[in-house]
C-alpha positions as CSV (number, residue, x, y, z in Angstrom):
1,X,232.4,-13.9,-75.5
2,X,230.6,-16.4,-77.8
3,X,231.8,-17.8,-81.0
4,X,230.0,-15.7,-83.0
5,X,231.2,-12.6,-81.1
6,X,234.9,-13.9,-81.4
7,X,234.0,-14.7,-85.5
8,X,232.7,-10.8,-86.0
9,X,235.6,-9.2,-84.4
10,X,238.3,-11.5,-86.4
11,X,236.1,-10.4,-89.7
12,X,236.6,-6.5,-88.6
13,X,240.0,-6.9,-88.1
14,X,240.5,-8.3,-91.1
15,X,238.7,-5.6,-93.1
16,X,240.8,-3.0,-91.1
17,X,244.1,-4.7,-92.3
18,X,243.0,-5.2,-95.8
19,X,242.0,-1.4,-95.9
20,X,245.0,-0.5,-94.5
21,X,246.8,-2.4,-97.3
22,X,244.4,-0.8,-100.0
23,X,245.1,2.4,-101.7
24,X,242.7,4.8,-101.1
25,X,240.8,6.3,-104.3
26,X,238.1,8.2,-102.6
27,X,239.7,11.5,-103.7
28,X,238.4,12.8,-106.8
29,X,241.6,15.3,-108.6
30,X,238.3,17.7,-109.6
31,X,237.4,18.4,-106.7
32,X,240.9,18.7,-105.0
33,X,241.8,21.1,-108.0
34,X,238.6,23.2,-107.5
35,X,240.0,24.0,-104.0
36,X,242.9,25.4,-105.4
37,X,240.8,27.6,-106.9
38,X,238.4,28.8,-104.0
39,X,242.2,29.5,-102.4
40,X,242.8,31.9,-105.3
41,X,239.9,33.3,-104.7
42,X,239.9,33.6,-101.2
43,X,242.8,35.4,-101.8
44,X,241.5,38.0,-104.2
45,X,238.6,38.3,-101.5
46,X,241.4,39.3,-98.9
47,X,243.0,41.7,-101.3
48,X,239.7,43.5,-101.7
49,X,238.0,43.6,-97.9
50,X,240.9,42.9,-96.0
51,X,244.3,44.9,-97.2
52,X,245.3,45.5,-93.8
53,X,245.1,41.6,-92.1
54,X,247.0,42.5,-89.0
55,X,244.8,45.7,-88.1
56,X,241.8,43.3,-89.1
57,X,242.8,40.0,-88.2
58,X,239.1,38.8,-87.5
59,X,238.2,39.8,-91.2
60,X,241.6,37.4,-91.9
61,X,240.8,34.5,-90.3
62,X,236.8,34.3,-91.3
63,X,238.3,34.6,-94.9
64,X,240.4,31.4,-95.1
65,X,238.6,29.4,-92.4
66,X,235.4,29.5,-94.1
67,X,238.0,28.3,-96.9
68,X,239.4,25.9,-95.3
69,X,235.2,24.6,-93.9
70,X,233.9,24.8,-97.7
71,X,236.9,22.9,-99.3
72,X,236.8,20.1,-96.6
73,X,232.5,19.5,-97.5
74,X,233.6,19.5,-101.3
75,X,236.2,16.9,-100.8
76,X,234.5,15.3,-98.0
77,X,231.1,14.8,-100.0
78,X,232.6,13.6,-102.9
79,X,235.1,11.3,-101.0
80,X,231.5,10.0,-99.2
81,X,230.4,9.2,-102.7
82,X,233.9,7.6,-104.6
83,X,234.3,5.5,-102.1
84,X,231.3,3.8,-101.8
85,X,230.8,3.1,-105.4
86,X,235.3,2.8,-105.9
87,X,236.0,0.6,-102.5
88,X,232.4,-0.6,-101.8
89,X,232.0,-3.5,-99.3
90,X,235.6,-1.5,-97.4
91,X,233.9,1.7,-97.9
92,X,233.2,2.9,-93.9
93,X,237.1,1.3,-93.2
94,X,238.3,3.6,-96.1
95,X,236.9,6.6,-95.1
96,X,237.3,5.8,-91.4
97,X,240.9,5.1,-92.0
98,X,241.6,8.7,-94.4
99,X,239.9,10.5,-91.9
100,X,241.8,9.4,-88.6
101,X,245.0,10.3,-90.7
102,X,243.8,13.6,-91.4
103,X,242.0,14.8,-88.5
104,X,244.8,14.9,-86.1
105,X,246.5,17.9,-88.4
106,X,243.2,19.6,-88.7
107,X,242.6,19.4,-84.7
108,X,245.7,21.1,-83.9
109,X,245.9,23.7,-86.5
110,X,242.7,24.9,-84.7
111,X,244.3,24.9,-81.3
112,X,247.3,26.3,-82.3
113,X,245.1,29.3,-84.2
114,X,242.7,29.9,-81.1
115,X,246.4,29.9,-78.8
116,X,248.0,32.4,-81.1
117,X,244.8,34.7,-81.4
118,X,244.1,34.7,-78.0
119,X,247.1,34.7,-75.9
120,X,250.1,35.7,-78.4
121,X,248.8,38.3,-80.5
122,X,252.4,39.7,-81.7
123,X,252.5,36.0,-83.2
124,X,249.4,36.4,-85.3
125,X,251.5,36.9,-88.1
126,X,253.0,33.0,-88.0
127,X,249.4,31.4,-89.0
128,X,250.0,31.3,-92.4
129,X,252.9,29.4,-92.1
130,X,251.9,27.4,-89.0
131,X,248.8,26.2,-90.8
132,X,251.2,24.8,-94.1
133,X,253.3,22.9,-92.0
134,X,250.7,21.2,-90.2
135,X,248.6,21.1,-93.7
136,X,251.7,19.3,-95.0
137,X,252.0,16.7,-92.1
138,X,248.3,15.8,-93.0
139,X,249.7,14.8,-96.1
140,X,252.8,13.0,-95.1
141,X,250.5,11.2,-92.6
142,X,248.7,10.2,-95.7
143,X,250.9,8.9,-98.0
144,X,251.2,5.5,-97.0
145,X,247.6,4.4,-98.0
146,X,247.8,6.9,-101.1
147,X,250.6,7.4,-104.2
148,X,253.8,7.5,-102.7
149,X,254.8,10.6,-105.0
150,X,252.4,12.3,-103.0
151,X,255.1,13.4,-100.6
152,X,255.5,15.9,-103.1
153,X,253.2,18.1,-101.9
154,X,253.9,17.3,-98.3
155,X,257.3,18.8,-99.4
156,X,255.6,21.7,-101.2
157,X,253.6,22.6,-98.3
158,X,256.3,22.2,-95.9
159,X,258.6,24.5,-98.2
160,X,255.8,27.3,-98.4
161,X,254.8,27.1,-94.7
162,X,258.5,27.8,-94.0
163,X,258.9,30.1,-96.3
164,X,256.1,32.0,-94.3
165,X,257.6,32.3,-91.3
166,X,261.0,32.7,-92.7
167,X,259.5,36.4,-94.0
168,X,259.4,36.8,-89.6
169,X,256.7,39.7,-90.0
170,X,252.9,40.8,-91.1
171,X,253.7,39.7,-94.9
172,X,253.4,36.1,-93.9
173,X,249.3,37.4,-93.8
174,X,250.0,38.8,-97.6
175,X,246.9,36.7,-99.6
176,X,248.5,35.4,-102.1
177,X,251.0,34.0,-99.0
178,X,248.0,31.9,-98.5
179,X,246.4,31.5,-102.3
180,X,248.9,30.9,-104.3
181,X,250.9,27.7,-101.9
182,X,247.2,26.3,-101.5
183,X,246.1,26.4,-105.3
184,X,249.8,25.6,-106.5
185,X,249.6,22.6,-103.6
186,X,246.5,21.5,-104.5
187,X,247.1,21.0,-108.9
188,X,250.1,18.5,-107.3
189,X,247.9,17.0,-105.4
190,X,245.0,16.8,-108.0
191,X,247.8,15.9,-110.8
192,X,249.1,12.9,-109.1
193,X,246.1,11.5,-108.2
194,X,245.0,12.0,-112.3
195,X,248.2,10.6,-113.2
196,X,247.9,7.5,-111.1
197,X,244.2,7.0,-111.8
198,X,245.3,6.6,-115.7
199,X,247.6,4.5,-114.9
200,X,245.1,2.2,-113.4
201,X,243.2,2.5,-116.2
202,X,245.9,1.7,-118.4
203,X,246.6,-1.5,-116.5
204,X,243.2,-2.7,-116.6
């Protein structure tokens, strides 16, 4: 390895620890509150094309994952774009660093849906829950490069995903079992980042 080899890979490592040590600003309380919306009205769309979810779990499932796709462009775009102009010269650490603490959730909440749906159908009725509790891990992964008060809606989400299963039958596919945690969740999640963003501003 030449010196100039050795001298690049000490100046990446350094940017990885300093965004590591940052707090990350690249999501926008907007957008995150507009997905608390589109859960509301995913939910309305399930209580008007899909009243019977665990006759017509395919009709379920294409509901709230094309949800769960659009949400994750809206914050992902807009993420893209805060953190370039908010974190600039640590942009590609920032967003490489939000989404390795994210995607490990989002990888096995798809598992553990395509395991349920295709091997344990009497279980179906656990998704709901299943996918709060990993949604709320996500979060708690999270909260060391963002607001620390944003274990609050880890806690949220881990309440309502237990709360789920704790019904123990088809209810736990009831919409608003799904709408109303996920646009509730996502005003605290939107809120705190609003509240710490004028605080910022306050400081400056």
């Amino acid at each position: 390895m030449t010196d100039l080899d050795k001298a690049l890979g000490d100046i990446s490592s350094i940017r990885r620890q300093m965004a590591r040590s940052t707090e990350f600003r690249g999501y926008g309380p907007a957008t995150l509150a507009s997905t608390g919306a589109l859960a509301l009205a995913a939910a309305a769309a399930q209580a008007l094309w899909v009243p019977d979810p665990a006759n017509h779990l395919g009709g379920y499932l294409s509901i709230w994952i094309w949800t769960a796709a659009l949400s994750a462009a809206l914050i992902g775009t807009e993420m893209y774009a805060r953190t370039r102009r908010i974190h600039s010269g640590m942009a590609d650490e920032m967003i490489r660093m939000a989404v390795e603490q994210f995607l490990p959730s989002a990888g096995v909440g798809g598992l553990v849906t395509f395991v349920l749906v295709r091997f344990v159908p009497g279980s179906q009725w656990m998704l709901p829950g299943i996918w709060q509790i990993i949604f709320s891990l996500g979060i708690f992964s999270s909260v060391r490069f963002l607001p620390r008060t944003m274990a609050v809606a880890g806690g949220w989400y881990l309440l309502t995903g237990l709360s789920c299963l704790a019904l123990g039958d088809s209810r736990a596919l009831s919409p608003w079992a799904m709408g109303l945690p996920y646009a509730a969740g996502q005003l605290i999640v939107a809120g705190i980042l609003l509240f710490y963003a004028q605080e910022a501003k306050d400081e400056v």
